[in-house]
Backbone as numpy.savetxt, mean C-alpha at the origin, in Angstrom:
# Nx Ny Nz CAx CAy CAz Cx Cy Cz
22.83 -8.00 20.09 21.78 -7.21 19.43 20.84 -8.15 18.68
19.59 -7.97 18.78 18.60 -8.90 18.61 17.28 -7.80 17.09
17.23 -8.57 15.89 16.48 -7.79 15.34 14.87 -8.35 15.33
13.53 -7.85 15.14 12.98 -8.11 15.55 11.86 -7.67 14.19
10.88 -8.65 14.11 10.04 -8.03 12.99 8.25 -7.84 13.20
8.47 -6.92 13.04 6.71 -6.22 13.56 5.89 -6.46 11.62
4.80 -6.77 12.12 2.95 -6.60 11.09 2.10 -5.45 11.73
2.28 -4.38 10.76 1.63 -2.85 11.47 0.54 -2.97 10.22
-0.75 -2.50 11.18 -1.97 -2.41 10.38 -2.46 -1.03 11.07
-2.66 0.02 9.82 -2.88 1.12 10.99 -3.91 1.89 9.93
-4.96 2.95 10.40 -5.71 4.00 9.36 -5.01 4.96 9.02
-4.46 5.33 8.23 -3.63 6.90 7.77 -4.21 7.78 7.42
-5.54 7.75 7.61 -6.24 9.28 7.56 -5.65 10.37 8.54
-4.98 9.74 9.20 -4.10 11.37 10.23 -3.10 11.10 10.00
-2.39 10.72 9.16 -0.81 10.66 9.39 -0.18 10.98 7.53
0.69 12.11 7.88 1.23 11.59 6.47 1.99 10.91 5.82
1.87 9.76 5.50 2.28 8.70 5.53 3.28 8.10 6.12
4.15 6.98 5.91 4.65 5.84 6.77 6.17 6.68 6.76
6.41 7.57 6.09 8.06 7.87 5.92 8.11 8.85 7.10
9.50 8.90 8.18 9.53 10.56 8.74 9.85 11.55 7.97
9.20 12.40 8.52 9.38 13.62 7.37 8.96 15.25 7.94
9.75 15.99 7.61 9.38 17.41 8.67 8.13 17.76 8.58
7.18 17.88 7.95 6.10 18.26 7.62 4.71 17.87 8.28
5.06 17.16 9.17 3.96 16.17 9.95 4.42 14.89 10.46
3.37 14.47 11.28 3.11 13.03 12.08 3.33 11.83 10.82
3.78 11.30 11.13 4.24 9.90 10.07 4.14 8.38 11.37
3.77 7.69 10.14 3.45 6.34 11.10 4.50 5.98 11.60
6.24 5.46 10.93 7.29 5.64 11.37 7.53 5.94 12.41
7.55 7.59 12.78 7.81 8.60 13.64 7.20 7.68 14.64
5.84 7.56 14.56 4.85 6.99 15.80 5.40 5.90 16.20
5.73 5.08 15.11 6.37 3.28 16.03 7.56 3.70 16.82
8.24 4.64 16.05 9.97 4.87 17.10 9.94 5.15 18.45
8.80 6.16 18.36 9.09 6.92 19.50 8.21 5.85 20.86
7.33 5.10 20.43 6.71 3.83 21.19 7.54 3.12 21.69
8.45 3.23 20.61 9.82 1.63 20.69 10.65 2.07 21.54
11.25 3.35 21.36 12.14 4.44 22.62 11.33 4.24 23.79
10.35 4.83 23.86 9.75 5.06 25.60 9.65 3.67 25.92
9.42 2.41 25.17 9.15 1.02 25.71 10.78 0.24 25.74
11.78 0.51 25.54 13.36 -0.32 25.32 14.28 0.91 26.27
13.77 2.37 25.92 14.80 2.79 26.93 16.01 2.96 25.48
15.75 2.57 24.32 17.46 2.81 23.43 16.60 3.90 22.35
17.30 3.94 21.84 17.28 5.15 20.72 17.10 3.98 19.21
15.81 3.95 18.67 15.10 2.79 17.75 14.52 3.53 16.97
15.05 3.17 15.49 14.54 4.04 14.30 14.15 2.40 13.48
12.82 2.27 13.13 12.47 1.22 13.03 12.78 1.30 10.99
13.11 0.04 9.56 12.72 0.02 8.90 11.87 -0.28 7.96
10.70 0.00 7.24 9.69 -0.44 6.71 10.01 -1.33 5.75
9.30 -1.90 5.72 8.56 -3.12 4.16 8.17 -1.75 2.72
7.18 -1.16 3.36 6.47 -0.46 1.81 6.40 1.13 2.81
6.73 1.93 2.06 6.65 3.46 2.70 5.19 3.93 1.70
4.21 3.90 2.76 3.14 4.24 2.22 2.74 5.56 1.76
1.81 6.17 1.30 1.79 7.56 1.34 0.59 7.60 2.52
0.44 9.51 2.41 -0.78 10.17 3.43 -1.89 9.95 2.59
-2.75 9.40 3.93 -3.87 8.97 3.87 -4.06 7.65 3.56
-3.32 6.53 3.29 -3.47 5.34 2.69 -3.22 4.37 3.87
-3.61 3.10 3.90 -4.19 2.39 4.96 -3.03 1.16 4.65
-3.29 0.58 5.94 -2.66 -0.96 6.00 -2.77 -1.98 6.90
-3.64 -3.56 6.29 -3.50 -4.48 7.18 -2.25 -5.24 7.77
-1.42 -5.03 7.05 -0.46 -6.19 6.92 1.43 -5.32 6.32
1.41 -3.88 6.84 2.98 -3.89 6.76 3.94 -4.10 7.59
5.08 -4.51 6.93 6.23 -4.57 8.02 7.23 -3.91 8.02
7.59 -4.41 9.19 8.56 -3.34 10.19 10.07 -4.11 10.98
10.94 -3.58 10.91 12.22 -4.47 11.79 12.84 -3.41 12.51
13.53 -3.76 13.48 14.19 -2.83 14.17 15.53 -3.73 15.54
16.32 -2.73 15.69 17.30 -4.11 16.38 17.61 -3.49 17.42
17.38 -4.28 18.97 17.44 -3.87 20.54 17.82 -5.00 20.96
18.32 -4.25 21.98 18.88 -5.31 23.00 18.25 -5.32 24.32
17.03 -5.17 23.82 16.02 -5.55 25.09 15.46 -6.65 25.30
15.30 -7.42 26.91 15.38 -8.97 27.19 13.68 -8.98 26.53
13.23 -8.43 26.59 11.62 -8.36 26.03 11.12 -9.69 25.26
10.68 -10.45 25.58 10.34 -11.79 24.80 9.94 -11.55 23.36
9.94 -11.78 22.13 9.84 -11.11 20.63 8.38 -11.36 20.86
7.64 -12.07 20.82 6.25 -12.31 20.84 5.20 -11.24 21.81
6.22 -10.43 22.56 5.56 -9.63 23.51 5.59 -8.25 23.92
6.54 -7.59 22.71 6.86 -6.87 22.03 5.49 -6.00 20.98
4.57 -6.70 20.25 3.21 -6.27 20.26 2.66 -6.05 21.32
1.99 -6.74 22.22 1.58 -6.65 23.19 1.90 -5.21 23.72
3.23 -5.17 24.43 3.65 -4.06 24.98 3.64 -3.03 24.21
3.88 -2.70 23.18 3.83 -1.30 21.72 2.29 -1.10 22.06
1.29 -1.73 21.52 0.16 -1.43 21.46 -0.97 -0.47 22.72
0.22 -0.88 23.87 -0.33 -0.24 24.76 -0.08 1.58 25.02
0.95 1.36 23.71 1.55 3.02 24.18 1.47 3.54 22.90
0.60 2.77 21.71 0.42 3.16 20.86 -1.20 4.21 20.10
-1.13 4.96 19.47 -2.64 5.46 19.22 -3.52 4.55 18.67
-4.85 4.36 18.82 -5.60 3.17 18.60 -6.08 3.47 16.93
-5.42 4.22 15.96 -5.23 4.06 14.90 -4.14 3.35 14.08
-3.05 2.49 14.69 -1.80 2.26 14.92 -2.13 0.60 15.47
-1.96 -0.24 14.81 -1.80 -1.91 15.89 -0.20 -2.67 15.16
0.19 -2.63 15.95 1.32 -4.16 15.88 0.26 -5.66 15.99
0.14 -5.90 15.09 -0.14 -7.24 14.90 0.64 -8.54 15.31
1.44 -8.62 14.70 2.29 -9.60 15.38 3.85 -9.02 15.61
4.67 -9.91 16.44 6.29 -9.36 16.31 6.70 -10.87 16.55
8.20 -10.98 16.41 8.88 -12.02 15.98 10.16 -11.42 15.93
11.07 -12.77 16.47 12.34 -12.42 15.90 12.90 -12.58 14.43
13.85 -12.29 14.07 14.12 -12.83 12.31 16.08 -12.43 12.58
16.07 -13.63 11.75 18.05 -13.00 11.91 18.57 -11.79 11.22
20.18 -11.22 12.30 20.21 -10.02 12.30 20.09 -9.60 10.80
20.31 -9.87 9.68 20.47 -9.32 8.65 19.21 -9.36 7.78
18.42 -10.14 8.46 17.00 -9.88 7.96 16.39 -8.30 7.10
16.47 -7.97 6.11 16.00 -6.85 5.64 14.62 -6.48 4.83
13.44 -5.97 5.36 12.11 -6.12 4.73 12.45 -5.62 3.19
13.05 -4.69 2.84 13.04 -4.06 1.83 13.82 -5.24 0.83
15.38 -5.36 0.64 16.02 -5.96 0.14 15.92 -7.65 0.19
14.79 -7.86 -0.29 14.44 -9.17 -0.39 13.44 -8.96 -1.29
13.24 -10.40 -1.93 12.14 -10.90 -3.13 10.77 -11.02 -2.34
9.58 -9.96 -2.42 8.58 -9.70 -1.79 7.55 -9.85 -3.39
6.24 -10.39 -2.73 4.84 -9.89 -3.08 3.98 -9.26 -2.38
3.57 -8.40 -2.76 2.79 -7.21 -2.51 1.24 -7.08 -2.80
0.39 -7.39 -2.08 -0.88 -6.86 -1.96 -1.71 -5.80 -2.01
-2.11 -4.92 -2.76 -3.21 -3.69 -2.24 -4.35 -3.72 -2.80
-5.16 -3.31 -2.17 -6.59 -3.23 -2.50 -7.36 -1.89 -2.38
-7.91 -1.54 -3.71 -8.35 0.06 -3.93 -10.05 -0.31 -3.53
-10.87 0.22 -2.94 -12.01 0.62 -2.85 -12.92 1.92 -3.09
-13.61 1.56 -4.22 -14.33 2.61 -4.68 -16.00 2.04 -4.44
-16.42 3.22 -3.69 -17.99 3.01 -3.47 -18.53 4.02 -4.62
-19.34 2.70 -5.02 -19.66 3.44 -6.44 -21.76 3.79 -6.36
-21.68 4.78 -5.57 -22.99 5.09 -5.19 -24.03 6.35 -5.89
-25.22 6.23 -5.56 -26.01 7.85 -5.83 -25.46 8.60 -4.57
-25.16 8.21 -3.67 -24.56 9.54 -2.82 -23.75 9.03 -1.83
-22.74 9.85 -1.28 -21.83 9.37 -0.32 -22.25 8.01 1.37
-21.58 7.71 1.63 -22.26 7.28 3.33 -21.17 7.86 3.87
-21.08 9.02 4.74 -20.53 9.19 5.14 -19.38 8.15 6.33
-19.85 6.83 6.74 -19.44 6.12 7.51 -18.09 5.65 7.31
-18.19 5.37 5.51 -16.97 4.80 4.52 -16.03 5.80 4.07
-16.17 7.22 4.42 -15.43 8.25 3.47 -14.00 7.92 3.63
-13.52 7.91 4.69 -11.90 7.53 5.10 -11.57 6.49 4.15
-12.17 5.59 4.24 -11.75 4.02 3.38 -12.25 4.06 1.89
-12.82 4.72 1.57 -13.47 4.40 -0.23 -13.45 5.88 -0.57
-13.32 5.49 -2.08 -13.29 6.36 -2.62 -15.12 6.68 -3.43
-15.63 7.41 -3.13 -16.89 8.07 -3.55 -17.10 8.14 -5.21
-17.66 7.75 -5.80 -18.20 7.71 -7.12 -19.03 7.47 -7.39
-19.95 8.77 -8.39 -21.54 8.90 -8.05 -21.69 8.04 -9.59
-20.51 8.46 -10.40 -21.09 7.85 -12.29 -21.39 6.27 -12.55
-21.87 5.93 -13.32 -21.46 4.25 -13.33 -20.34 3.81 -13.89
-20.06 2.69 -13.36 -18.78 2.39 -13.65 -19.01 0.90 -14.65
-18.39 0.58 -15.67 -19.11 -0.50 -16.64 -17.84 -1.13 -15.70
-18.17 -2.56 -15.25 -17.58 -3.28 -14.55 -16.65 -4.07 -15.27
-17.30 -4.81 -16.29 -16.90 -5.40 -17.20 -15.53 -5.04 -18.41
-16.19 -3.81 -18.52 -15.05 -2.64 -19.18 -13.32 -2.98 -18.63
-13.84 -2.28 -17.34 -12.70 -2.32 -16.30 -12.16 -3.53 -16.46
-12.82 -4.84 -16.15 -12.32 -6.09 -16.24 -11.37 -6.30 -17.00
-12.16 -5.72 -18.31 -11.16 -6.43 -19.69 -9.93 -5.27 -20.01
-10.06 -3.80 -19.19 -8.70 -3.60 -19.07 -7.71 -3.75 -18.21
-7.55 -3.96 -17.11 -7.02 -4.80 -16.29 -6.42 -5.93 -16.89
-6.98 -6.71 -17.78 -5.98 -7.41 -18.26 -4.61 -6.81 -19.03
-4.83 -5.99 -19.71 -3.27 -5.63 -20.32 -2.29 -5.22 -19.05
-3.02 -5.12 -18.00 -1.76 -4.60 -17.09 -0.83 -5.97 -16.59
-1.98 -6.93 -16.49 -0.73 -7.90 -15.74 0.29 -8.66 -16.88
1.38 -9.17 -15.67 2.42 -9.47 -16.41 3.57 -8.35 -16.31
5.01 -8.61 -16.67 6.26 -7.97 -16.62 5.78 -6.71 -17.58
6.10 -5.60 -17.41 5.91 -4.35 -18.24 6.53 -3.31 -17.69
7.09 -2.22 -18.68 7.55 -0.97 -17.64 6.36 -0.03 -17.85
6.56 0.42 -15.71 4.61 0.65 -15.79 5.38 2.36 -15.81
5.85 3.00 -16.69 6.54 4.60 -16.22 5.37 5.60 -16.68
4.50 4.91 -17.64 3.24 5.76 -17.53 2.13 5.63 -16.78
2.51 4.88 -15.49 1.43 4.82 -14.10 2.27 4.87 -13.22
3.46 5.73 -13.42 3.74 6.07 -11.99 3.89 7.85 -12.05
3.82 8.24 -10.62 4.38 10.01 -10.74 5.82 10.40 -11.16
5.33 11.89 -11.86 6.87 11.89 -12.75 8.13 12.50 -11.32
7.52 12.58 -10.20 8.58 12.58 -9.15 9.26 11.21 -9.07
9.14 10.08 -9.54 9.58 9.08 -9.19 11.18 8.70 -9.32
11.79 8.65 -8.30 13.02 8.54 -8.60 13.92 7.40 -8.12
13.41 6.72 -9.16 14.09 4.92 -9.30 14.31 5.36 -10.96
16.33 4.18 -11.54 16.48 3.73 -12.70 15.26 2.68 -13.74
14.86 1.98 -12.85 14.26 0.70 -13.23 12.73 1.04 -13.21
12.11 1.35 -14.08 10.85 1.37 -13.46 9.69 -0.20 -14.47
10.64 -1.11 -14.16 9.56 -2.37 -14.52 9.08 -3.02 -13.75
8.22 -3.26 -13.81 7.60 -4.35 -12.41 6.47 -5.35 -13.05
6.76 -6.72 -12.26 5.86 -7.07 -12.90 4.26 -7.24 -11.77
2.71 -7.40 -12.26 2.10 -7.56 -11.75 1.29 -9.29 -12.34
0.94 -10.08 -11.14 0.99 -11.34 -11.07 -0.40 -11.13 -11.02
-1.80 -10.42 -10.47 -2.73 -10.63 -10.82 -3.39 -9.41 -10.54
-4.84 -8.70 -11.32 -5.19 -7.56 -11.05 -6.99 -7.69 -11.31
-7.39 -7.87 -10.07 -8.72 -8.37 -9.95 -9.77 -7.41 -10.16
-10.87 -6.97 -10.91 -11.96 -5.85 -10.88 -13.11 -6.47 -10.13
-13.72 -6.49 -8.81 -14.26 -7.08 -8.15 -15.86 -6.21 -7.69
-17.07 -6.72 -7.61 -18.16 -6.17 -7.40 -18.37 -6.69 -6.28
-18.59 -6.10 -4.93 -19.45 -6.24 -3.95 -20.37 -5.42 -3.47
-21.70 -5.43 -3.87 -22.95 -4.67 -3.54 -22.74 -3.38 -4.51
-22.54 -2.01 -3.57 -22.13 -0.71 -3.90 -20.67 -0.74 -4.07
-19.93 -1.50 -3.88 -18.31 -1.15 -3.86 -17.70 -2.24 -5.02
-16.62 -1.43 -5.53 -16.22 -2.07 -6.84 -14.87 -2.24 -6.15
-14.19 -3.25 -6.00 -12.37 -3.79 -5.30 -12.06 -3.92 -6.45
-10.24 -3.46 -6.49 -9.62 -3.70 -7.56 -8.23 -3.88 -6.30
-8.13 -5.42 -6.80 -7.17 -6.18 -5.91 -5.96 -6.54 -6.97
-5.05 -5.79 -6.51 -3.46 -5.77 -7.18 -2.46 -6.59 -6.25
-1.44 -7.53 -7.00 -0.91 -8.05 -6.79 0.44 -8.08 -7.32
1.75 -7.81 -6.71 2.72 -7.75 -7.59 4.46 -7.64 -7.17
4.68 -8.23 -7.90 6.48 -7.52 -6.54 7.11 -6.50 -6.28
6.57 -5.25 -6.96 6.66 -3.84 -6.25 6.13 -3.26 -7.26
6.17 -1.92 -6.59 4.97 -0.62 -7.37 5.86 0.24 -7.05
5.78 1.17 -8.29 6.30 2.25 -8.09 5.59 3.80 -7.37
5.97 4.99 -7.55 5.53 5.76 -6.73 4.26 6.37 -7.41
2.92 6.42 -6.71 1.38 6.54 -6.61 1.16 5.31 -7.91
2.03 4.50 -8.38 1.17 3.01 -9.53 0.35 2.85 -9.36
-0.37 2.34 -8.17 -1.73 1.86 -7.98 -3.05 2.35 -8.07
-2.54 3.79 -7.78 -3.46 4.81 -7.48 -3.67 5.27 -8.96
-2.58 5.40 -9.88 -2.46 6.28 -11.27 -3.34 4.79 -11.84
-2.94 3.35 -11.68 -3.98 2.22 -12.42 -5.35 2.45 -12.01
-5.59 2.80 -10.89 -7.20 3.01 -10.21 -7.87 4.02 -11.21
-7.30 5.59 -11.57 -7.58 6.35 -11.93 -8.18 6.04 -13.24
-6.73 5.46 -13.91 -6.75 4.88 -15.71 -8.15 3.93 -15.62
-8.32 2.87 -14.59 -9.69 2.16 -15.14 -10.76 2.91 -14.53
-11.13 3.52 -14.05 -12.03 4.55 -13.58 -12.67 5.26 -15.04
-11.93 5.89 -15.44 -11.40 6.26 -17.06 -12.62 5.18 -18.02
-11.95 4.21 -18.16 -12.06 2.97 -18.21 -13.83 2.74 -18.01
-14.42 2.57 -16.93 -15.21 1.95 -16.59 -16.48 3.73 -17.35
-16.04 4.72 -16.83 -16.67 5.59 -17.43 -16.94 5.84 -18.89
-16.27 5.37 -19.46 -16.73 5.28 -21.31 -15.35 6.09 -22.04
-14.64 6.96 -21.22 -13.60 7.82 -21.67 -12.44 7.25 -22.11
-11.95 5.82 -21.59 -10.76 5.02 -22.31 -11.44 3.83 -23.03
-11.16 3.53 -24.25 -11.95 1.79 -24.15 -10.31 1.20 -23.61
-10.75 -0.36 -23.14 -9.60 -0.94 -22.72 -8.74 -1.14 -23.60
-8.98 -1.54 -24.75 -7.48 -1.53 -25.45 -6.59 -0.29 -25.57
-6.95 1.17 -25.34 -6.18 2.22 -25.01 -5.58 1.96 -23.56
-5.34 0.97 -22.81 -4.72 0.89 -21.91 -3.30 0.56 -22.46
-3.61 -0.35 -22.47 -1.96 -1.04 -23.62 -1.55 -0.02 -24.44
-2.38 0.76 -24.97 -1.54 2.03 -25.73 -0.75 2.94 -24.57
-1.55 3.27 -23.61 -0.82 4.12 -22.52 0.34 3.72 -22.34
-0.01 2.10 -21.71 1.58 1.38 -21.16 2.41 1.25 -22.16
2.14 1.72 -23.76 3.56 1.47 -24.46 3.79 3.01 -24.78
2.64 3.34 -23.97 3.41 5.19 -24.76 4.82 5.45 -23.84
4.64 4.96 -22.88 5.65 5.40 -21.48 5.66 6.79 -21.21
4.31 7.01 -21.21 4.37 9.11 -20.67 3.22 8.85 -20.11
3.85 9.00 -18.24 2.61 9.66 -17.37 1.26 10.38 -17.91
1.52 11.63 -18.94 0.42 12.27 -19.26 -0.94 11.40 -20.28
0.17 10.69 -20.24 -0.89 9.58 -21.52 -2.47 8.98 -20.27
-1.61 8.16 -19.38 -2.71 8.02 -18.32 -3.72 9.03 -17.61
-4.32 8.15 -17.09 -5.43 8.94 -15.85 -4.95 9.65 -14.72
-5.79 9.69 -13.88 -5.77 11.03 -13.05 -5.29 10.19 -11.80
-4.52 10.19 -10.74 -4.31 9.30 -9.66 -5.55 9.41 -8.55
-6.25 8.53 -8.66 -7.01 8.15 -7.61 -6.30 8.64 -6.34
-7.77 9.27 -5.48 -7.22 9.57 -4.07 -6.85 8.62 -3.32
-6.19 9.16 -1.99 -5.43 7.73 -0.63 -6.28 7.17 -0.71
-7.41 7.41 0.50 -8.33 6.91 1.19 -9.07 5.39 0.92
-8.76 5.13 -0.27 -9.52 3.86 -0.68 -8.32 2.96 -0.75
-7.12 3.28 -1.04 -6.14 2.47 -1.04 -6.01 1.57 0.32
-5.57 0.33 0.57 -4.72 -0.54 1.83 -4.21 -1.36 1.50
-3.05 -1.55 1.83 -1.88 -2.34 1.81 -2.09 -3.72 2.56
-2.67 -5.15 1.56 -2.98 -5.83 2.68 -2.75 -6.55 2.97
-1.10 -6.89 2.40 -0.61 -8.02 2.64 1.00 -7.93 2.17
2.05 -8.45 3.05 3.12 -8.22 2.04 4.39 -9.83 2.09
3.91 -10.53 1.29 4.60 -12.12 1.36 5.58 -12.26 0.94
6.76 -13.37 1.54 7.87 -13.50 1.70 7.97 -14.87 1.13
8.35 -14.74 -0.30 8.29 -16.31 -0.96 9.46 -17.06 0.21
10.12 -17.23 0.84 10.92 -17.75 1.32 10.36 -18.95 2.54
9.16 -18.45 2.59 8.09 -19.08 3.55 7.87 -17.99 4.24
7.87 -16.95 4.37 7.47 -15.93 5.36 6.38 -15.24 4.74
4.85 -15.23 5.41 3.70 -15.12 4.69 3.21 -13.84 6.20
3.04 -11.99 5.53 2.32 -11.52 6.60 0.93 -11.59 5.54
């Protein structure tokens, strides 16, 4: 038995997200059933980061273990052909059997996009998030700083969240201007459930005049969800990278 590790970059505007789940099409669901009709075995693949619906990704991963002669390198190749062209295997590779995406020391990439315009383009709606107000850039900047660093983030995550531990630390959290679109590039060794999206919201907040930044640091020591902002929608979210201090870089 041979395990094997896939880089899935896919749009999740049709799918609800990366987990199977009765309720709909899941990206998951989609790689298995590719991996079945292409091996002939019965392949329930496991993820790196279980994304939510609607949220995007250049760079997640995937393992799964067959005993098909299939060369590992050719294994993309072949998926992609039976895959929906919202859906790419980027690369595949072998990795030894006990290789586990989850249970390992990971950094984590995502990047929120907000088009911060007088009116929508419709071209971007899937990928950005629409915002007609101004956003003080600078504002944002200087709250963003209280987030990075070790902290328990339990008032930026949803109160469904059901992990003991909710500390994480974040290693860098960028407020970025390009043209009409404002990037806020997060970096960190895990997030809890909607974090990124509930931090997007809080500096949004933030950039609108309604938090000054030093009420950020008040949020993060209140430790109550309600203290924060509103969770930013999917659509601007993507997952775009997920690195393997060990030398393994997707």
């Amino acid at each position: 038995m041979r395990r094997i590790k896939l880089t899935v970059a896919y749009d999740g505007t049709n799918y609800c997200g990366w987990q199977v789940q009765p309720n709909g099409i899941t990206i998951e669901e989609t790689l298995n059933r590719a991996l079945c009709a292409l091996t002939g075995e019965k392949i329930a693949v496991i993820g790196a980061s279980r994304t939510d619906a609607g949220v995007h990704a250049m760079g997640n991963v995937a393992v799964f273990d067959t005993e098909s002669p299939i060369p590992p390198e050719r294994f993309s190749y072949a998926l992609n052909q039976k895959l929906p062209d919202d859906i790419v295997v980027v690369s595949s590779e072998d990795v030894p059997p006990d290789w586990h995406p989850r249970y390992r020391t990971v950094i984590k990439t995502y990047e929120y996009r907000i088009l911060n315009a007088r009116v929508p383009d419709p071209t971007r709606r899937l990928t950005r998030y629409f915002v007609s107000y101004h956003l003080n850039l600078q504002l944002m900047q200087k709250a963003a700083e209280y987030l990075v660093g070790e902290h328990d983030f339990v008032s930026f995550c949803n109160v469904r969240t059901n992990v003991e531990d909710t500390v994480r630390t974040i290693y860098s959290l960028d407020v970025l201007k390009n043209e009409d679109e404002i990037i806020i590039r997060i970096r960190g060794n895990g997030f809890l459930y909607n974090m990124v999206r509930i931090i997007v919201g809080t500096l949004i907040r933030v950039g609108r005049g309604f938090y000054t930044p030093e009420q950020v640091k008040e949020i993060l020591d209140a430790r109550n969800r309600k203290s924060a902002g509103v969770t930013a929608p999917p659509q601007g979210l993507m997952l775009m990278k997920i690195e393997y201090p060990d030398g393994e870089v997707q």
